[in-house]
VOKOLPA-628702 format. One record per residue: z, y, x of N, C-alpha, C in turn; residue in three letters. Coordinates in steps of 0.1 Angstrom, whole numbers, padded with zeros to 4 digits, always signed. Example, Ala and Ser with C-alpha at 12.3 -4.5 7.8 and 13.67 -1.06 7.14 Angstrom:
<pts>
+0078-0057+0132+0078-0045+0123+0078-0033+0132ALA
+0071-0022+0128+0071-0011+0137+0079+0000+0129SER
</pts>
This chain:
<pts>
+0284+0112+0666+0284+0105+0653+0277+0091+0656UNK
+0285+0081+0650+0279+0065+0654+0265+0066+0647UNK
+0263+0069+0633+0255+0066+0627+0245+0068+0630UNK
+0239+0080+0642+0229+0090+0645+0229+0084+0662UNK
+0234+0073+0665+0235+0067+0679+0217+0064+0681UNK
+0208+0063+0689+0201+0056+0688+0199+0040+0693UNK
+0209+0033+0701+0213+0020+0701+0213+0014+0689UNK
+0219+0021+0674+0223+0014+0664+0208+0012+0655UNK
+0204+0024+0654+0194+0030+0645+0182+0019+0647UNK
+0178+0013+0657+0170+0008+0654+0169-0009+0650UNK
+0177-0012+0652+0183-0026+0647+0185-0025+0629UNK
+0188-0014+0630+0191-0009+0615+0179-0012+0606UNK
+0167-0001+0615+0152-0003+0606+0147-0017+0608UNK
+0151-0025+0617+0146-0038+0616+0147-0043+0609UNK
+0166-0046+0604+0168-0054+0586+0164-0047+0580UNK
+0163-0032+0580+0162-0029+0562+0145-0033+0562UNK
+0137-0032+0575+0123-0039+0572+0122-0052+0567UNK
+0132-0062+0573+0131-0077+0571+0137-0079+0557UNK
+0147-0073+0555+0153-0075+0539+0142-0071+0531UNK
+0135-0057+0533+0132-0053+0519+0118-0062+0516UNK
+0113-0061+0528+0100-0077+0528+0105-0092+0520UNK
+0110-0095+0528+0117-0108+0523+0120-0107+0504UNK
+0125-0096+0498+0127-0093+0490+0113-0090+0480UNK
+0106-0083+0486+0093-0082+0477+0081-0094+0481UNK
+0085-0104+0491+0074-0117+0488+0084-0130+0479UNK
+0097-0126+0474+0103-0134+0466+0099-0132+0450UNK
+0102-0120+0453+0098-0115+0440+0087-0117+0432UNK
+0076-0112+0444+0062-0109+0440+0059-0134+0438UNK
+0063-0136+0444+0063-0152+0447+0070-0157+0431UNK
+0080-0156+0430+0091-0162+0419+0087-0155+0405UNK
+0096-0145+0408+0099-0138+0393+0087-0126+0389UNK
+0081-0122+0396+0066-0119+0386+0059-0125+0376UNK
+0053-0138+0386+0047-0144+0373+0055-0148+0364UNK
+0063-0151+0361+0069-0156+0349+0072-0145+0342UNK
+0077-0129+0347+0077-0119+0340+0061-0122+0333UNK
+0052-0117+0342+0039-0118+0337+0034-0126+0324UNK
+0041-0143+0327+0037-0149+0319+0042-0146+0304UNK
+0053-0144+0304+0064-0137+0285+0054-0124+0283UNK
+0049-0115+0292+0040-0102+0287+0032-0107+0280UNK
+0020-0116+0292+0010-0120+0282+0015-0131+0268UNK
+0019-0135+0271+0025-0142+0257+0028-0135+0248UNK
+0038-0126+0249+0037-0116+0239+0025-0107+0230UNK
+0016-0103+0243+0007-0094+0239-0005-0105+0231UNK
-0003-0114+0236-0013-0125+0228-0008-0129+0213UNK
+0004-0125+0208+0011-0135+0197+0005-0120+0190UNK
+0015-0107+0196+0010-0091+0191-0002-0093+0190UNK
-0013-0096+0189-0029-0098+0186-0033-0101+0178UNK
-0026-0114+0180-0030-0127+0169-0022-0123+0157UNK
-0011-0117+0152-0006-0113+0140-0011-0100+0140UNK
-0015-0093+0148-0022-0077+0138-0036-0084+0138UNK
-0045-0097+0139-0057-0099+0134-0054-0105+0123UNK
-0043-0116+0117-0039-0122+0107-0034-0110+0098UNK
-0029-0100+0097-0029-0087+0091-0037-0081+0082UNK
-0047-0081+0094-0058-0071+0091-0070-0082+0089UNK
-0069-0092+0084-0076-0102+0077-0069-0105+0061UNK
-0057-0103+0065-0048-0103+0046-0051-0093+0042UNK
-0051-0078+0046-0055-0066+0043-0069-0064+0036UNK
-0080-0072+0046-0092-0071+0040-0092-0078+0027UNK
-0088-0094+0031-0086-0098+0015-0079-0092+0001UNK
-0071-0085+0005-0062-0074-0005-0074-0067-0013UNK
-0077-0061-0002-0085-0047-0008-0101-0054-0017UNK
-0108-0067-0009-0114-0077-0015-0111-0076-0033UNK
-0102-0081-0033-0096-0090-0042-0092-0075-0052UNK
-0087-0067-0049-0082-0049-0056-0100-0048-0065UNK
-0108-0046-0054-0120-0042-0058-0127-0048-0069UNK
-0125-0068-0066-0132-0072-0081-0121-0070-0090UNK
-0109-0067-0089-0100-0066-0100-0102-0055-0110UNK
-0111-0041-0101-0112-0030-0108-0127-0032-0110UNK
-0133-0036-0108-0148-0043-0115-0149-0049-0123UNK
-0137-0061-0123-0134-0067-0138-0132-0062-0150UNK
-0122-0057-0145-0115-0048-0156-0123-0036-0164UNK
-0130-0030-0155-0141-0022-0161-0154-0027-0165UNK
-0157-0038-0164-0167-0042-0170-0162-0053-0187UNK
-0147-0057-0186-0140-0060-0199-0139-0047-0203UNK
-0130-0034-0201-0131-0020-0208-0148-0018-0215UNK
-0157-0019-0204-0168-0018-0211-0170-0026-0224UNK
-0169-0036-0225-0174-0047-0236-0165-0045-0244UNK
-0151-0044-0244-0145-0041-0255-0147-0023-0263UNK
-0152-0012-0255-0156-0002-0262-0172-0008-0271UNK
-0179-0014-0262-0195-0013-0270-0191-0024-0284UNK
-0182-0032-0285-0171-0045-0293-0169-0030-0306UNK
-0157-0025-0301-0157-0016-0309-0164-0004-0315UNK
-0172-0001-0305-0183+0008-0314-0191+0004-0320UNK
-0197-0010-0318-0208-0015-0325-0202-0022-0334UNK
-0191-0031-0341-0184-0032-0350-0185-0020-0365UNK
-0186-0025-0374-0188-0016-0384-0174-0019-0389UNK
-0160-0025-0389-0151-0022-0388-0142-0012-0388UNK
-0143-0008-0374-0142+0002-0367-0149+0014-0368UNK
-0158+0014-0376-0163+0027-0375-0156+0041-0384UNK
-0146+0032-0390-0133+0042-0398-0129+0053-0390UNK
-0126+0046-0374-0122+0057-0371-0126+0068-0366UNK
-0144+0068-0366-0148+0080-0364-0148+0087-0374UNK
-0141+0097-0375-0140+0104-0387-0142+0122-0386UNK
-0156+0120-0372-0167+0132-0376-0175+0136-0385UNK
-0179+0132-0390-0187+0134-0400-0179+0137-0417UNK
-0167+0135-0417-0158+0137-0431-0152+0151-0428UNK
-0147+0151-0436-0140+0166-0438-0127+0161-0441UNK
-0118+0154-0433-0104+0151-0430-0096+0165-0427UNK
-0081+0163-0426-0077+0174-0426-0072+0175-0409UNK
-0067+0184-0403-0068+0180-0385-0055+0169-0383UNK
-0046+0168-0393-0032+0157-0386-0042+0142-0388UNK
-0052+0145-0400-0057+0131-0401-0069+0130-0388UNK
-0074+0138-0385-0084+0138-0374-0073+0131-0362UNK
-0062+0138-0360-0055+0135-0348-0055+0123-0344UNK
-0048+0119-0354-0042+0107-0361-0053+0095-0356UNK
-0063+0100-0360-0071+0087-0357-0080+0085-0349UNK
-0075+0098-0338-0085+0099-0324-0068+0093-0320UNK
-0058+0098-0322-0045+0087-0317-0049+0073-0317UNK
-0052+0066-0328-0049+0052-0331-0064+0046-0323UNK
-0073+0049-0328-0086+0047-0318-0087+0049-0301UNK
-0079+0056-0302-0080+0058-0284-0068+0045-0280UNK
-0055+0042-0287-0047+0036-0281-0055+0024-0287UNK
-0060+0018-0298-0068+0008-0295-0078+0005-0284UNK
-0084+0014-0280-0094+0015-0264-0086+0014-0253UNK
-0078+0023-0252-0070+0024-0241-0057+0018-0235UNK
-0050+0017-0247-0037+0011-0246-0028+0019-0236UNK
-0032+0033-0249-0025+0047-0237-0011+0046-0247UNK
+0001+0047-0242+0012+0054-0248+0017+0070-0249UNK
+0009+0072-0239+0010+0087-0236+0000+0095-0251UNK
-0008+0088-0255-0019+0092-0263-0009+0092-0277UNK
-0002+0083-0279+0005+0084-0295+0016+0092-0290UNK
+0024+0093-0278+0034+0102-0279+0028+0116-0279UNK
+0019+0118-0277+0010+0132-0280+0012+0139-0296UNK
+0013+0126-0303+0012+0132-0317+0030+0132-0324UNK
+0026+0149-0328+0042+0152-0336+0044+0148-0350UNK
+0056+0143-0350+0055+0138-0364+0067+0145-0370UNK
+0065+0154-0379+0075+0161-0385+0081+0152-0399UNK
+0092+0148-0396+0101+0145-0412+0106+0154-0419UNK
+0107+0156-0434+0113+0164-0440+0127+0161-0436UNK
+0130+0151-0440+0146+0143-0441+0149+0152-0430UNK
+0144+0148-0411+0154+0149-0403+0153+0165-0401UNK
+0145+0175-0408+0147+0190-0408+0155+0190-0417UNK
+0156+0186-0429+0162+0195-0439+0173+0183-0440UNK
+0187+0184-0437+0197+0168-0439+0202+0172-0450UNK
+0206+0165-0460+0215+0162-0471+0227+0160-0465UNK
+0234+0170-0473+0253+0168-0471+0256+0157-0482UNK
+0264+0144-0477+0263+0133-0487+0278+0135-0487UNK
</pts>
């Protein structure tokens, strides 16, 4: 078999020594660093935008937090507005002997005045004669 000659075989390992050298001091010489240089560039831009991120995030949550401090400190002043108002004191209507639709009624209209719940007035049923009982016209 030629291939298994020893005359040939070692001329053989010579190039594949000299090529594969030659090949890894071009490399390691040329095109590494400039691979190198696009990684770090990249990994530096990837940095610099998850710190610009996570600097808009903090201001987010910043900015969430006095919103819900505001807001509850206006909810505040508008309940002590309306309970200390003598106005408003119609609608406490503990102390009367109302009947329970009128109690509802005006724990309905006082809460959605506080609250500005819709869920609070859709709570209350409102029965019509008319649309139970219809007239054949």
């Amino acid at each position: 078999m030629p291939q298994l000659d020893r005359i040939i075989i070692f001329p053989q390992i010579f190039w594949l020594f000299l090529i594969f050298t030659s090949f890894y001091i071009v490399s390691t010489h040329f095109f590494l660093p400039e691979f190198l240089k696009s990684l770090k560039s990249r990994k530096s831009v990837i940095d610099l935008n998850e710190l610009k991120a996570n600097t808009i995030k903090q201001q987010i949550i910043e900015s969430e937090q006095k919103f819900k401090d505001l807001l509850t400190q206006d909810l505040a002043r508008i309940k002590f507005f309306f309970d200390s108002n003598s106005a408003f004191k119609i609608l406490n209507l503990e102390n009367s002997e109302a009947k329970e639709a009128d109690r509802v009624i005006s724990q309905a209209v006082k809460n959605s005045i506080l609250f500005c719940n819709f869920q609070i007035l859709n709570a209350i049923e409102i029965h019509c004669k008319s649309i139970n009982n219809p007239k054949n016209y």
